[in-house]
C-alpha positions as CSV (number, residue, x, y, z in Angstrom):
1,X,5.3,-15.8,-26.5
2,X,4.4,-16.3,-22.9
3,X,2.2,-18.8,-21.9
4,X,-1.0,-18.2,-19.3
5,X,1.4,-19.7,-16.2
6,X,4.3,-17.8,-17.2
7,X,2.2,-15.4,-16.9
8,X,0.6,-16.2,-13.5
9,X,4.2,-16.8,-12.4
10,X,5.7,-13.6,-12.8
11,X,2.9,-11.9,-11.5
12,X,3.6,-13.5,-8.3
13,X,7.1,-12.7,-8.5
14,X,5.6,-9.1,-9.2
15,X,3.9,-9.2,-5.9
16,X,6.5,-10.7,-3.8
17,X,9.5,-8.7,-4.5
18,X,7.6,-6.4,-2.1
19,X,10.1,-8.9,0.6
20,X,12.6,-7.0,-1.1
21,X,12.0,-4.1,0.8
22,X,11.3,-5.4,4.4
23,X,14.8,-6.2,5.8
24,X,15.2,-2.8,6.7
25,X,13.1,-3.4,9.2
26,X,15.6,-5.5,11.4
27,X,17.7,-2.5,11.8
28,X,18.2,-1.8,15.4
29,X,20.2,1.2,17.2
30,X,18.8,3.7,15.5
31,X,18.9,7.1,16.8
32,X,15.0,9.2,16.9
33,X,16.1,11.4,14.5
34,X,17.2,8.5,12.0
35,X,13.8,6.8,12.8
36,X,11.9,9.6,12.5
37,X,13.4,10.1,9.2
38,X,13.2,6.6,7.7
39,X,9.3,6.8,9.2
40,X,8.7,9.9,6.7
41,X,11.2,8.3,3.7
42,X,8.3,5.5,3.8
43,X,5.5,8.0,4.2
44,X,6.7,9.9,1.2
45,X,6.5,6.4,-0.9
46,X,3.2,6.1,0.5
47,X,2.6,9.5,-0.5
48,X,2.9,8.6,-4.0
49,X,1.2,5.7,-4.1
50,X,-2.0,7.8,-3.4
51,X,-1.4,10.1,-6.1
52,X,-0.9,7.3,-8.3
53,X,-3.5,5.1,-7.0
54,X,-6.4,8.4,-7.7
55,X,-4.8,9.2,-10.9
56,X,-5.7,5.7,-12.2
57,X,-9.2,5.5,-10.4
58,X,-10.4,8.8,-11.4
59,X,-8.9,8.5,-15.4
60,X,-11.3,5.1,-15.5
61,X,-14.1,6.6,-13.9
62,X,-14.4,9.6,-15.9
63,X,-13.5,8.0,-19.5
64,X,-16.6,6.0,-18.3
65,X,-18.4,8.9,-17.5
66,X,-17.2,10.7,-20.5
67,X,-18.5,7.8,-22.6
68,X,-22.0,8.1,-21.0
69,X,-22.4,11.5,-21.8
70,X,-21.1,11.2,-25.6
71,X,-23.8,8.4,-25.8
72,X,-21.1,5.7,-26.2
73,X,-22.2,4.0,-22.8
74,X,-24.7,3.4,-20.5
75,X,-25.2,6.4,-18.3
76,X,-25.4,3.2,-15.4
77,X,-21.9,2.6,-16.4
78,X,-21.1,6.1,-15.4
79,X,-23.2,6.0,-11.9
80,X,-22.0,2.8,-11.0
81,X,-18.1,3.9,-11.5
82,X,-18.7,7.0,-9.0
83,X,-20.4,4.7,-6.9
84,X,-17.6,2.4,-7.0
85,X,-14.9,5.2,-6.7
86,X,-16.2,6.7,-3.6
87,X,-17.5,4.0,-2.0
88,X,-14.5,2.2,-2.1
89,X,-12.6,5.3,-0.5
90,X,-15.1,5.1,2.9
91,X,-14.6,1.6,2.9
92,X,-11.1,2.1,3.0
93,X,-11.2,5.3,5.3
94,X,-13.8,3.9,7.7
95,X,-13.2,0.5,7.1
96,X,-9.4,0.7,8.9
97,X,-10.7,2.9,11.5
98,X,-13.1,0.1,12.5
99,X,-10.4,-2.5,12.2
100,X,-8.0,-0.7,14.3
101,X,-10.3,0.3,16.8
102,X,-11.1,-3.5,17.3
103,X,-7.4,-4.4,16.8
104,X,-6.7,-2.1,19.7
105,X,-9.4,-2.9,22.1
106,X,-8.4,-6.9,21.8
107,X,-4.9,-7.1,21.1
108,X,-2.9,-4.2,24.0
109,X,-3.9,-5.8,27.4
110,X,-5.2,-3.7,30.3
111,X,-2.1,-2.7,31.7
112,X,-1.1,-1.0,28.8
113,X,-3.8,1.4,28.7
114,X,-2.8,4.8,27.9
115,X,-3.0,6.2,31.5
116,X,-0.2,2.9,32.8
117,X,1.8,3.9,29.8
118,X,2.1,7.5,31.0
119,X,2.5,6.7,34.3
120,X,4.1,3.7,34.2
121,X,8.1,2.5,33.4
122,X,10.1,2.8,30.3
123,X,9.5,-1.0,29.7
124,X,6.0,-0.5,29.4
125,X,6.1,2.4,27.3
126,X,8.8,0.4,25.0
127,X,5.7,-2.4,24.7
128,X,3.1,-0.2,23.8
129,X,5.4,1.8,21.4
130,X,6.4,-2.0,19.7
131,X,2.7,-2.9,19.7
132,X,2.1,0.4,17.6
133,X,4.4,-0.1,15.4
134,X,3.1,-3.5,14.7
135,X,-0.3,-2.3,14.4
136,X,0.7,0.1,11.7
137,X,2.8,-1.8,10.2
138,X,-0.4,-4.3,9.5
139,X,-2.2,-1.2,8.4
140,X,0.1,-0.2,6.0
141,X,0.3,-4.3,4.4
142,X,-3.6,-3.8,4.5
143,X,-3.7,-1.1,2.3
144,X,-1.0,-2.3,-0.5
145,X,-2.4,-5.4,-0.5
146,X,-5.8,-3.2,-2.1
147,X,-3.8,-1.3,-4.1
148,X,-1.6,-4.6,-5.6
149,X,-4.8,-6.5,-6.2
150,X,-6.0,-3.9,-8.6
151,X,-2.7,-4.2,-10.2
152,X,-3.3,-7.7,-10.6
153,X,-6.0,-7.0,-12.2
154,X,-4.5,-4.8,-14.6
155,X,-1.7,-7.4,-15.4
156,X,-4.1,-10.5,-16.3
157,X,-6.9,-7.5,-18.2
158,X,-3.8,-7.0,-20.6
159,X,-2.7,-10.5,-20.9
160,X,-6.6,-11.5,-22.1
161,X,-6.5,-8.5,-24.4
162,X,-4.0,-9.3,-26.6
163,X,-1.4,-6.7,-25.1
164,X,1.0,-9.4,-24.2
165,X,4.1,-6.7,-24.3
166,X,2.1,-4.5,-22.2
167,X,1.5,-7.1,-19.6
168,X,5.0,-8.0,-19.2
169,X,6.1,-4.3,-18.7
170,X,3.4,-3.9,-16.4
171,X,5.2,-7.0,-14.3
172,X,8.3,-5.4,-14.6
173,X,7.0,-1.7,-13.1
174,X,4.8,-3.0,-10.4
175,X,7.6,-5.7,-9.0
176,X,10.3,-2.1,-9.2
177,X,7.4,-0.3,-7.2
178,X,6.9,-3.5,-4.8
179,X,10.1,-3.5,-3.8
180,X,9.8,0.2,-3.1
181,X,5.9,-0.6,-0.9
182,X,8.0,-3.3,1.1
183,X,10.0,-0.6,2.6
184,X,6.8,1.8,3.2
185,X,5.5,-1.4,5.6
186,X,9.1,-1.8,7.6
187,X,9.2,1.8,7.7
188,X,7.4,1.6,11.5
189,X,8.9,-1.4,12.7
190,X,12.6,0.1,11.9
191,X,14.5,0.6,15.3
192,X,12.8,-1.4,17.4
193,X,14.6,-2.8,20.3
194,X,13.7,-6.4,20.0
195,X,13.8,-7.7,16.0
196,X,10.5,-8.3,14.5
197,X,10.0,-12.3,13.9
198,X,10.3,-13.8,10.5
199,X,7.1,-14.7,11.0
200,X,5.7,-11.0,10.9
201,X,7.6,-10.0,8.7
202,X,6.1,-12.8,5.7
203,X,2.5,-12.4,6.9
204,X,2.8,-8.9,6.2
205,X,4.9,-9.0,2.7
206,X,2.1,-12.2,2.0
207,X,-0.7,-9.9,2.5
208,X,0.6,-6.7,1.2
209,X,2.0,-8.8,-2.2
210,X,0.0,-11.5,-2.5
211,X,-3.0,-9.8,-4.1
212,X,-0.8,-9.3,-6.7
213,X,-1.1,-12.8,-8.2
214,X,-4.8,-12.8,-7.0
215,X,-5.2,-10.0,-9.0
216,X,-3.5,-11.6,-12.0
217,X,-5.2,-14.6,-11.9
218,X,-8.8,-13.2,-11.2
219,X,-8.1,-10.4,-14.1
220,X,-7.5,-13.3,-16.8
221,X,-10.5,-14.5,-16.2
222,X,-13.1,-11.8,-15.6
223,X,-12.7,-8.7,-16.7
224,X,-14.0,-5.8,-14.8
225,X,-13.1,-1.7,-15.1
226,X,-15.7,-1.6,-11.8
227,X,-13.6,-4.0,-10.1
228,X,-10.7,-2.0,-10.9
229,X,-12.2,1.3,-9.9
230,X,-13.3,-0.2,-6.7
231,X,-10.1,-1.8,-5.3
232,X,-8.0,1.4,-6.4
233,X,-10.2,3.7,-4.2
234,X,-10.8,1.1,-1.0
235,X,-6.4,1.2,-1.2
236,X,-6.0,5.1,-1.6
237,X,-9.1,5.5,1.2
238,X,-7.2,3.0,3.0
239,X,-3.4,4.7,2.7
240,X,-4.7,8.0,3.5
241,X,-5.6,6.7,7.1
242,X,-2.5,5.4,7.0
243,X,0.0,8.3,6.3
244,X,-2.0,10.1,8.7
245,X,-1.1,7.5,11.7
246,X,2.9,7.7,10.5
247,X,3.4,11.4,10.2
248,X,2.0,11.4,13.7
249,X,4.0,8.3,14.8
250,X,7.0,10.0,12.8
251,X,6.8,13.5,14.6
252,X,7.3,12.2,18.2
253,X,10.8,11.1,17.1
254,X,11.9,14.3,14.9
255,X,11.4,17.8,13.9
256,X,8.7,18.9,11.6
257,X,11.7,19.5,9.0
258,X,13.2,16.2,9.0
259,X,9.6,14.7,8.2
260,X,8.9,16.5,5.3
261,X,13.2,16.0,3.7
262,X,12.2,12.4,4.3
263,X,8.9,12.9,2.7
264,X,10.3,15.0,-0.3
265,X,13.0,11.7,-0.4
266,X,10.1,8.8,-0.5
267,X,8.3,11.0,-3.1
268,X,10.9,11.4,-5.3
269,X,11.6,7.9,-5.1
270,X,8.3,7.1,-5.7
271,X,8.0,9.4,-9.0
272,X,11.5,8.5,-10.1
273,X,10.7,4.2,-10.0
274,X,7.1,5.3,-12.1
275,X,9.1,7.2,-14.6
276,X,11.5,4.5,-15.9
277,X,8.0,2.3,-15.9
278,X,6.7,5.3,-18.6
279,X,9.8,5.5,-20.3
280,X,10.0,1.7,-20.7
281,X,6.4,2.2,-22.8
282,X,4.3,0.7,-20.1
Protein backbone atom coordinates (compact mmCIF):
# COMPACT_ATOMS: atom_id res chain seq x y z
CA UNK A 1 0.00 0.00 0.00
CA UNK A 2 1.48 3.39 -0.65
CA UNK A 3 1.44 5.86 1.73
CA UNK A 4 0.21 9.80 1.07
CA UNK A 5 4.21 10.88 0.63
CA UNK A 6 5.01 8.01 -1.45
CA UNK A 7 2.55 9.25 -3.13
CA UNK A 8 3.50 12.92 -3.33
CA UNK A 9 6.97 11.66 -4.14
CA UNK A 10 6.48 9.97 -7.24
CA UNK A 11 4.36 12.44 -8.50
CA UNK A 12 7.24 14.68 -8.46
CA UNK A 13 9.39 12.24 -9.94
CA UNK A 14 6.34 12.14 -12.56
CA UNK A 15 6.86 15.73 -13.25
CA UNK A 16 10.58 15.88 -13.33
CA UNK A 17 11.50 13.16 -15.69
CA UNK A 18 10.34 15.93 -18.13
CA UNK A 19 14.66 16.76 -17.58
CA UNK A 20 14.81 13.59 -19.27
CA UNK A 21 14.12 15.04 -22.39
CA UNK A 22 16.07 18.38 -22.36
CA UNK A 23 19.73 17.40 -23.17
CA UNK A 24 18.99 17.32 -26.61
CA UNK A 25 19.05 20.63 -26.46
CA UNK A 26 22.87 21.07 -26.05
CA UNK A 27 23.40 19.63 -29.41
CA UNK A 28 25.32 22.00 -31.50
CA UNK A 29 26.44 21.62 -35.38
CA UNK A 30 23.42 20.92 -36.55
CA UNK A 31 22.71 21.35 -40.18
CA UNK A 32 19.02 23.58 -41.06
CA UNK A 33 17.58 20.77 -42.35
CA UNK A 34 18.33 18.58 -39.10
CA UNK A 35 17.00 21.52 -37.04
CA UNK A 36 14.26 22.18 -38.90
CA UNK A 37 13.45 18.59 -38.56
CA UNK A 38 13.99 18.08 -34.76
CA UNK A 39 11.88 21.61 -34.52
CA UNK A 40 8.74 19.65 -36.19
CA UNK A 41 9.70 16.01 -34.35
CA UNK A 42 8.88 18.32 -31.17
CA UNK A 43 5.93 20.05 -32.78
CA UNK A 44 4.39 16.76 -33.67
CA UNK A 45 4.64 15.72 -29.67
CA UNK A 46 3.12 18.96 -29.09
CA UNK A 47 0.67 18.07 -31.54
CA UNK A 48 -0.51 15.31 -29.58
CA UNK A 49 -0.57 16.74 -26.48
CA UNK A 50 -3.45 18.96 -27.82
CA UNK A 51 -5.44 16.23 -29.02
CA UNK A 52 -5.06 14.60 -25.80
CA UNK A 53 -5.31 17.52 -23.67
CA UNK A 54 -9.19 18.38 -25.57
CA UNK A 55 -10.10 14.79 -25.55
CA UNK A 56 -9.90 14.81 -21.67
CA UNK A 57 -11.41 18.49 -21.24
CA UNK A 58 -14.29 18.01 -23.56
CA UNK A 59 -15.13 13.98 -22.15
CA UNK A 60 -15.46 15.92 -18.49
CA UNK A 61 -17.34 18.72 -19.70
CA UNK A 62 -19.88 16.94 -21.51
CA UNK A 63 -20.42 13.86 -19.01
CA UNK A 64 -21.22 17.05 -16.87
CA UNK A 65 -23.37 18.34 -19.30
CA UNK A 66 -24.88 15.04 -20.08
CA UNK A 67 -25.65 14.68 -16.29
CA UNK A 68 -27.52 18.06 -16.34
CA UNK A 69 -29.68 17.28 -18.90
CA UNK A 70 -30.57 13.55 -17.64
CA UNK A 71 -31.49 15.44 -14.31
CA UNK A 72 -28.55 13.89 -12.44
CA UNK A 73 -26.78 17.36 -11.92
CA UNK A 74 -27.17 20.76 -11.56
CA UNK A 75 -27.71 22.38 -14.99
CA UNK A 76 -24.99 25.18 -13.16
CA UNK A 77 -22.61 22.26 -13.13
CA UNK A 78 -23.05 22.08 -16.87
CA UNK A 79 -22.74 26.07 -17.50
CA UNK A 80 -19.95 26.41 -15.35
CA UNK A 81 -17.81 23.43 -17.12
CA UNK A 82 -18.31 25.35 -20.71
CA UNK A 83 -17.45 28.36 -18.96
CA UNK A 84 -14.51 26.81 -17.60
CA UNK A 85 -13.48 24.93 -20.90
CA UNK A 86 -13.51 27.97 -23.07
CA UNK A 87 -12.44 30.32 -20.90
CA UNK A 88 -9.57 28.61 -20.09
CA UNK A 89 -8.63 28.23 -23.95
CA UNK A 90 -8.65 32.43 -24.39
CA UNK A 91 -6.68 32.58 -21.38
CA UNK A 92 -4.40 30.37 -22.79
CA UNK A 93 -4.61 31.82 -26.46
CA UNK A 94 -4.62 35.40 -25.48
CA UNK A 95 -3.02 35.03 -22.32
CA UNK A 96 0.61 34.02 -24.12
CA UNK A 97 0.06 36.55 -26.78
CA UNK A 98 0.07 39.16 -24.02
CA UNK A 99 2.96 37.64 -22.25
CA UNK A 100 5.07 37.47 -25.32
CA UNK A 101 4.23 40.69 -26.58
CA UNK A 102 5.59 42.12 -23.15
CA UNK A 103 8.40 39.53 -23.15
CA UNK A 104 9.42 40.94 -26.44
CA UNK A 105 9.10 44.65 -25.88
CA UNK A 106 11.39 44.28 -22.54
CA UNK A 107 13.70 41.57 -23.00
CA UNK A 108 15.42 42.20 -27.10
CA UNK A 109 17.17 45.64 -26.74
CA UNK A 110 16.83 48.39 -29.33
CA UNK A 111 19.42 47.36 -31.61
CA UNK A 112 17.88 44.31 -32.23
CA UNK A 113 14.74 45.55 -33.68
CA UNK A 114 13.62 43.83 -36.67
CA UNK A 115 14.79 46.54 -39.22
CA UNK A 116 18.92 46.18 -37.49
CA UNK A 117 18.35 42.54 -37.78
CA UNK A 118 17.69 42.76 -41.52
CA UNK A 119 20.09 45.15 -42.10
CA UNK A 120 22.49 44.43 -39.79
CA UNK A 121 25.50 41.44 -39.49
CA UNK A 122 25.22 37.84 -39.09
CA UNK A 123 26.13 38.28 -35.38
CA UNK A 124 23.13 40.19 -34.77
CA UNK A 125 20.90 38.15 -36.60
CA UNK A 126 22.53 34.89 -34.61
CA UNK A 127 21.36 37.06 -31.23
CA UNK A 128 17.95 37.70 -32.23
CA UNK A 129 17.56 34.07 -33.61
CA UNK A 130 19.00 32.75 -29.90
CA UNK A 131 16.74 35.17 -28.17
CA UNK A 132 13.75 33.55 -30.11
CA UNK A 133 14.51 30.45 -29.49
CA UNK A 134 14.63 31.19 -25.83
CA UNK A 135 11.51 32.91 -25.93
CA UNK A 136 9.81 29.91 -27.31
CA UNK A 137 11.29 27.67 -25.60
CA UNK A 138 9.67 29.50 -22.27
CA UNK A 139 6.47 29.35 -24.11
CA UNK A 140 6.41 25.91 -24.75
CA UNK A 141 7.58 25.15 -20.50
CA UNK A 142 4.50 27.63 -20.06
CA UNK A 143 2.13 25.61 -21.59
CA UNK A 144 3.12 21.95 -20.18
CA UNK A 145 3.43 23.31 -17.06
CA UNK A 146 -0.80 23.95 -17.50
CA UNK A 147 -1.20 20.82 -18.95
CA UNK A 148 1.07 18.77 -16.09
CA UNK A 149 -0.85 20.60 -13.30
CA UNK A 150 -4.09 19.20 -14.37
CA UNK A 151 -2.36 15.83 -14.36
CA UNK A 152 -1.55 16.41 -10.97
CA UNK A 153 -4.64 16.83 -10.23
CA UNK A 154 -5.79 13.73 -11.73
CA UNK A 155 -2.96 11.79 -9.83
CA UNK A 156 -3.90 12.98 -6.14
CA UNK A 157 -8.18 12.86 -7.34
CA UNK A 158 -7.47 9.01 -7.69
CA UNK A 159 -5.28 8.56 -4.73
CA UNK A 160 -8.35 10.28 -2.43
CA UNK A 161 -10.76 8.05 -4.30
CA UNK A 162 -9.65 4.88 -3.36
CA UNK A 163 -8.11 3.99 -6.86
CA UNK A 164 -4.73 3.61 -5.52
CA UNK A 165 -3.67 1.18 -8.62
CA UNK A 166 -5.01 3.76 -10.84
CA UNK A 167 -2.94 6.46 -9.36
CA UNK A 168 0.20 4.65 -9.62
CA UNK A 169 -0.32 3.87 -13.36
CA UNK A 170 -1.33 7.28 -13.89
CA UNK A 171 2.44 8.16 -12.39
CA UNK A 172 3.89 5.72 -14.52
CA UNK A 173 2.15 7.20 -18.05
CA UNK A 174 2.54 10.88 -17.30
CA UNK A 175 6.42 10.54 -16.09
CA UNK A 176 6.80 8.22 -19.94
CA UNK A 177 4.93 11.24 -21.57
CA UNK A 178 7.20 13.92 -19.55
CA UNK A 179 10.08 12.68 -20.71
CA UNK A 180 8.60 12.88 -24.18
CA UNK A 181 7.30 17.08 -23.33
CA UNK A 182 10.97 17.69 -22.17
CA UNK A 183 12.12 17.21 -25.65
CA UNK A 184 9.06 19.33 -27.25
CA UNK A 185 10.69 22.44 -24.96
CA UNK A 186 14.64 21.74 -26.22
CA UNK A 187 13.21 21.25 -29.51
CA UNK A 188 13.89 25.27 -30.30
CA UNK A 189 16.86 25.71 -28.47
CA UNK A 190 18.59 22.56 -30.47
CA UNK A 191 21.49 23.91 -32.68
CA UNK A 192 22.24 26.88 -31.25
CA UNK A 193 25.70 28.17 -31.56
CA UNK A 194 26.40 28.94 -27.96
CA UNK A 195 24.99 26.06 -25.30
CA UNK A 196 22.04 27.01 -23.39
CA UNK A 197 23.12 27.43 -19.46
CA UNK A 198 22.21 24.87 -16.98
CA UNK A 199 20.49 27.36 -15.47
CA UNK A 200 17.84 27.69 -18.46
CA UNK A 201 17.58 24.68 -18.91
CA UNK A 202 16.19 23.67 -14.95
CA UNK A 203 13.96 26.82 -14.82
CA UNK A 204 12.27 25.57 -17.79
CA UNK A 205 12.02 21.63 -16.88
CA UNK A 206 11.03 23.31 -13.05
CA UNK A 207 8.25 25.16 -14.62
CA UNK A 208 7.11 22.93 -17.26
CA UNK A 209 7.23 19.72 -14.53
CA UNK A 210 6.80 21.12 -11.41
CA UNK A 211 3.04 21.49 -11.54
CA UNK A 212 3.10 18.10 -11.65
CA UNK A 213 3.55 17.59 -7.89
CA UNK A 214 1.48 20.86 -7.36
CA UNK A 215 -1.04 19.26 -8.99
CA UNK A 216 -0.65 16.04 -6.93
CA UNK A 217 -0.56 17.56 -3.79
CA UNK A 218 -3.48 20.24 -4.37
CA UNK A 219 -5.66 17.16 -6.02
CA UNK A 220 -5.37 15.12 -2.62
CA UNK A 221 -6.78 17.62 -0.95
CA UNK A 222 -9.50 19.37 -2.93
CA UNK A 223 -11.13 17.79 -5.33
CA UNK A 224 -12.38 19.66 -8.31
CA UNK A 225 -13.63 18.38 -12.06
CA UNK A 226 -13.83 22.45 -12.74
CA UNK A 227 -10.36 22.82 -11.81
CA UNK A 228 -9.56 20.14 -14.01
CA UNK A 229 -11.54 21.35 -16.96
CA UNK A 230 -10.00 24.66 -16.55
CA UNK A 231 -6.33 23.94 -16.46
CA UNK A 232 -6.70 21.36 -19.38
CA UNK A 233 -8.17 24.11 -21.67
CA UNK A 234 -5.77 27.30 -20.51
CA UNK A 235 -2.68 24.31 -21.64
CA UNK A 236 -4.35 23.27 -25.03
CA UNK A 237 -5.32 27.29 -25.64
CA UNK A 238 -1.84 27.76 -24.59
CA UNK A 239 0.05 24.94 -27.01
CA UNK A 240 -1.94 25.93 -29.82
CA UNK A 241 -0.16 29.42 -29.81
CA UNK A 242 2.68 27.58 -29.50
CA UNK A 243 2.80 25.06 -32.35
CA UNK A 244 1.88 27.91 -34.43
CA UNK A 245 5.15 29.99 -33.43
CA UNK A 246 7.46 26.57 -34.20
CA UNK A 247 6.02 25.50 -37.47
CA UNK A 248 6.89 29.00 -38.40
CA UNK A 249 10.24 29.03 -36.57
CA UNK A 250 10.67 25.41 -38.13
CA UNK A 251 9.94 26.41 -41.92
CA UNK A 252 12.71 29.06 -42.23
CA UNK A 253 15.19 26.12 -41.67
CA UNK A 254 13.42 23.29 -44.03
CA UNK A 255 11.12 22.38 -46.64
CA UNK A 256 7.41 22.22 -46.07
CA UNK A 257 8.01 18.15 -46.36
CA UNK A 258 10.50 17.73 -43.87
CA UNK A 259 8.10 19.60 -41.25
CA UNK A 260 5.30 17.53 -41.65
CA UNK A 261 7.77 13.68 -41.69
CA UNK A 262 8.95 15.33 -38.42
CA UNK A 263 5.47 16.05 -37.44
CA UNK A 264 4.05 12.66 -38.51
CA UNK A 265 7.43 11.32 -36.23
CA UNK A 266 6.47 13.40 -32.88
CA UNK A 267 2.80 12.26 -33.41
CA UNK A 268 3.39 8.92 -33.56
CA UNK A 269 5.55 9.09 -30.78
CA UNK A 270 3.13 10.81 -28.99
CA UNK A 271 0.21 8.11 -29.74
CA UNK A 272 2.59 5.28 -29.42
CA UNK A 273 3.92 6.47 -25.36
CA UNK A 274 -0.29 6.94 -24.71
CA UNK A 275 -0.94 3.54 -25.94
CA UNK A 276 1.32 1.39 -23.66
CA UNK A 277 -0.37 3.87 -20.79
CA UNK A 278 -3.96 2.22 -22.17
CA UNK A 279 -2.68 -1.10 -22.42
CA UNK A 280 -1.16 -0.93 -18.99
CA UNK A 281 -5.10 -0.39 -17.71
CA UNK A 282 -4.53 3.26 -16.84
Amino acid sequence: MVDYWQLVLLGAIAGFTIFLGLPIAAVKNVSANKKGFLNALALGILVFLIIDVFSHAWDSTSTTAKDAFSGHAPVSDAVLSLIALFGGVAIGLIGLVLYESRMHGSSVPQILSLDNIKNGDDHLKQLFHEANAYRLAMMIAVGIGAHNFSEGLAIGQSYVAGQVGLAILLIIGFGAHNATEGFGIAGPLTGLANKPKIKFLLLVGLIGGGPTFLGTILGSIWVSNLAFILFLSIAGGALIYVSLLMYNSGRRYTSNIVMMVGILIGLSVGFASDLIVTLGGA
